[in-house]
N, C-alpha and C positions, 0 to 999 in steps of 0.2 A: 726123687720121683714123686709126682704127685697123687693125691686121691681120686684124680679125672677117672669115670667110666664113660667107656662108649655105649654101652646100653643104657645110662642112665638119659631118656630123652631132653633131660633140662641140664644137663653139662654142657658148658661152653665149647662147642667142637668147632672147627676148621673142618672143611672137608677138600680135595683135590681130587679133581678127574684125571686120572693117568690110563685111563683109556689107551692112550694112542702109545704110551711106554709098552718096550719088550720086556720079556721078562727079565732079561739082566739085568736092566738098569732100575727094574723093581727089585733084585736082588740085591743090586748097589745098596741103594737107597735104605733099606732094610738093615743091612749092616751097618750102615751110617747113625740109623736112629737107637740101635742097639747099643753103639758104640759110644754114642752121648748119651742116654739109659733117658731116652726120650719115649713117652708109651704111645702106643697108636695101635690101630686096628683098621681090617678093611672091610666093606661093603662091596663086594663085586670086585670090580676095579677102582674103587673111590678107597684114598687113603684119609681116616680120620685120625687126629692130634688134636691136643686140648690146645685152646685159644691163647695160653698164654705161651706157647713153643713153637706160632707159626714166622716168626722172623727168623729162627733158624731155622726153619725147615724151609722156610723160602728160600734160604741159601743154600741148605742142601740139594735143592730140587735145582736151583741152577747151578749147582757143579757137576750133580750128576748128568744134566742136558749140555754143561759147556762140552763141546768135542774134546778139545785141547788143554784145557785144566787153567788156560790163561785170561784173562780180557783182553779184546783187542787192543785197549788203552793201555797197559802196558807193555812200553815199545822202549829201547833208547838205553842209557845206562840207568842201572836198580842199584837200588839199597836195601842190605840185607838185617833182619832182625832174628837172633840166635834166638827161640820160648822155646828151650829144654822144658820139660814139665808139665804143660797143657795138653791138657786131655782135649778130646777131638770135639766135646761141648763146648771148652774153652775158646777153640778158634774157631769153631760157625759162630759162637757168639761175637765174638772180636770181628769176625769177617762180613757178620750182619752190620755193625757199627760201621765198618770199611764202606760197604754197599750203599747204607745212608748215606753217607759223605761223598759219595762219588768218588771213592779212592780204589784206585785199578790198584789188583792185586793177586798175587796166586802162594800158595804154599808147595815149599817141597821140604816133606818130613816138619821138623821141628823149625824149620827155618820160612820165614814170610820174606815175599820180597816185594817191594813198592818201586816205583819210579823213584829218583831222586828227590827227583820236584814236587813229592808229598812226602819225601823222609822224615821233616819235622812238623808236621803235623800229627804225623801218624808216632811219631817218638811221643809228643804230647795227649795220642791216645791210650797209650799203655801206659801213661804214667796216671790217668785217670781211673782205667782198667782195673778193678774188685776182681783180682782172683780169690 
């Protein structure tokens, strides 16, 4: 966890309008930042994070808006990758790196699943991958 405060006005913040989110999916979300031991605070309905946690929180924020937990990109036959072990920081971050790369992807539990047709690329990013 970092030193970030949100009341300190010269801390590098991120801020998001979630104005138009219900409250579940601010309750999602919330458990989600909990869960990767991400700190934030809100302003009204604006959620603040320090500057150096918003590519995974950009990925949180579209899992919690994905309806269906998938991308429409991946469609067809998948390839499966067993990460027993990774903590739920570990895959927004890995899933942020997916998201750069344009690599459609969804998780169920411990398990990621890709199209084929990026299996080995994405086998060549977890072989990158600093757990």
């Amino acid at each position: 966890m970092t030193d970030w405060d949100p009341r300190n006005p010269d801390a590098a913040t991120v801020r998001y309008d979630l104005s138009d989110w219900s409250l579940e999916e601010r309750v999602e979300l919330v458990a989600m930042l909990a869960e990767a031991d991400i700190r934030h605070d809100w302003d009204g309905t604006e959620l603040l994070v320090p500057t150096e946690s918003e590519s995974v929180v950009d990925v949180m924020l579209d899992d919690v808006e994905d309806d269906d937990g998938a991308p429409t990109s991946l469609i067809g036959e998948l390839e499966e990758f067993e990460l027993d072990g990774w903590t739920t920081a570990d895959r927004m971050e890995f899933a942020a790196v997916l998201v750069e790369r344009g690599i459609g992807h969804r998780w169920e539990d411990d398990l990621l699943l890709v199209g084929v047709d990026d299996a080995d690329a994405v086998e060549g990013l977890l072989d990158e991958f600093d757990l």
